[in-house]
C-alpha positions in Angstrom: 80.5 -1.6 30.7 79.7 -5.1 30.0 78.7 -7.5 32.9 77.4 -11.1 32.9 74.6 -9.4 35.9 71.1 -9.9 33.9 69.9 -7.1 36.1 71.8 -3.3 35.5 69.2 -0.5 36.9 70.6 3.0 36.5 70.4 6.0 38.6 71.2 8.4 41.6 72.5 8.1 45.0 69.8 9.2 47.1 71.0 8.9 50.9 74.1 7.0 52.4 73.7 5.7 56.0 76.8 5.0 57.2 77.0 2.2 60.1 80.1 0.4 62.0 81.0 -1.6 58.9 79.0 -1.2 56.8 77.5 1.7 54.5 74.1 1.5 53.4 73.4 3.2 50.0 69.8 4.1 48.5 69.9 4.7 44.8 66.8 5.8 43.1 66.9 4.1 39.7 64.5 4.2 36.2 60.7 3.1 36.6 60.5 4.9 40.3 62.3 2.0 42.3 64.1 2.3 45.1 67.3 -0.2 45.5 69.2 -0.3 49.1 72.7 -1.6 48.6 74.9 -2.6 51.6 78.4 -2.1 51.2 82.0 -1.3 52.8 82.8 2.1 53.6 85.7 1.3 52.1 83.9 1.0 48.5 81.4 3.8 49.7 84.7 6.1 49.5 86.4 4.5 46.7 83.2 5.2 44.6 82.5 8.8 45.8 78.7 7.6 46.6 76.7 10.5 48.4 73.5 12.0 47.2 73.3 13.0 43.7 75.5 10.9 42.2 75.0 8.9 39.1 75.3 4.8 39.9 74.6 1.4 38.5 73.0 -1.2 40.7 74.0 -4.7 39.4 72.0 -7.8 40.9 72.7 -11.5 40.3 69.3 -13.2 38.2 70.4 -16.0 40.9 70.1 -13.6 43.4 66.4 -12.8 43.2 63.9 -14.8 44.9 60.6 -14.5 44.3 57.3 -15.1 46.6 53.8 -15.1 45.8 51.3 -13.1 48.8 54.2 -11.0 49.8 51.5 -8.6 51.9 50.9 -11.7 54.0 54.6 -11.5 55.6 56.7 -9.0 57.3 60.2 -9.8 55.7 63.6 -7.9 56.7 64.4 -8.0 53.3 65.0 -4.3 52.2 64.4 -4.7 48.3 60.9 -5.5 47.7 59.7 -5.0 44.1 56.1 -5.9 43.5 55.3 -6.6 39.7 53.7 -8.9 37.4 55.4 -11.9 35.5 56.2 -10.9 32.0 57.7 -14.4 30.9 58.7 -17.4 32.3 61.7 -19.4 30.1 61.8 -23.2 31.3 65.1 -25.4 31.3 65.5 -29.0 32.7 66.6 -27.8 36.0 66.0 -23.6 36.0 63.6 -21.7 34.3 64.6 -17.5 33.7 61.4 -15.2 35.2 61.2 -11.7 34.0 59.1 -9.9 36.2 58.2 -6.3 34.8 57.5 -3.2 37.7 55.4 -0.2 37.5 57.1 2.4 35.9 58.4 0.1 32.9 61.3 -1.5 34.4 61.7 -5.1 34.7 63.4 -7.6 37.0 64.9 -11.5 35.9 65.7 -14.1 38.3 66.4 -17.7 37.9 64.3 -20.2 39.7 64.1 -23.9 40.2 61.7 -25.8 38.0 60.1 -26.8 41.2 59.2 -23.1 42.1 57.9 -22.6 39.0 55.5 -25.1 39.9 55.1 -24.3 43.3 54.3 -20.8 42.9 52.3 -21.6 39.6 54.7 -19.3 38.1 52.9 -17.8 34.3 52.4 -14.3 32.9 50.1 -11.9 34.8 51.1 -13.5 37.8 51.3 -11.3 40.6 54.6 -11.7 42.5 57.3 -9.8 44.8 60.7 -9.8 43.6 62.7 -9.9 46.4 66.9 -9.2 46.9 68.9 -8.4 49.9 70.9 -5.4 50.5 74.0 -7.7 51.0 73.5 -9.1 47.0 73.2 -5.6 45.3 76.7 -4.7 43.5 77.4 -0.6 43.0 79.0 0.8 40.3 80.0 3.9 39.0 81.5 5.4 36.0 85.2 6.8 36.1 
C-alpha cells in the first residue's frame, strides 16, 4: 500500500469500545505504543476490527502537534507519545520534526518555523508528540 501519510505504524487490534456513533479502536503497534483511533461503526464493521486483528494506523505529519513539559498538563488528548527529537528539517515557512519513541519507533510532524523556535525545537530534545483519536486513519489489508 502506498499512502502520502508520513506516519504508517503497524499492528493489532487490541480492544474496540463501541459508543453511539462512534467506535473507539486501540491498536497496539511496533516499539510498545499504544494508538486509539476514533472511527464509525460503520468502518469498524467494514474493516472487521476486533481484538487480534492485524491493522495499519495512518496519521497526517500535519496532524501531530507537539508540546514541550507535557507532565505539566492534563490534556484530553488520547495519543500521547513521549520521545526525544531525532532531527529537525527547516523550510521557509515549516520545518519536518522526527521524534523517535522508546522501543525504536519514530513519529514526524510538520511544524511552523515559529514553533521551532518557540519550543527551541533540536535533537535530544525532550518532547510529547501528541494526535487526536479523531486524526488517526485505520487500515487493513484485504
Amino acid at each position: 500500500m502506498k499512502t502520502s501519510a508520513r506516519n504508517v505504524f503497524h499492528g493489532k487490534v487490541v480492544a474496540v469500545r463501541s459508543g453511539a456513533v462512534n467506535d473507539e479502536v486501540e491498536l497496539s503497534v511496533e516499539g510498545g505504543q499504544t494508538i486509539v483511533a476514533s472511527i464509525t461503526q460503520a468502518s469498524t464493521e467494514k474493516l472487521g476490527l476486533k481484538p487480534g486483528v492485524e491493522a495499519m494506523a495512518l496519521i497526517k505529519a500535519s496532524f501531530v502537534l507537539l508540546m514541550n513539559d507535557a507532565e505539566d498538563y492534563l490534556l484530553s488528548t488520547r495519543n500521547q507519545f513521549n520521545g526525544t527529537v531525532a532531527k529537525v528539517t527547516p523550510g521557509a515557512v515549516n520545518a519536518e520534526v522526527l521524534v523517535d519513541l522508546p522501543g525504536g519507533a519514530g513519529i514526524t510532524s510538520i511544524v511552523t518555523m515559529g514553533s521551532v523556535d518557540k519550543l527551541q525545537l533540536a535533537p535530544g530534545k525532550k518532547v510529547t508528540a501528541i494526535v487526536k483519536a479523531m486524526h488517526v486513519i485505520l487500515a487493513v489489508s484485504k
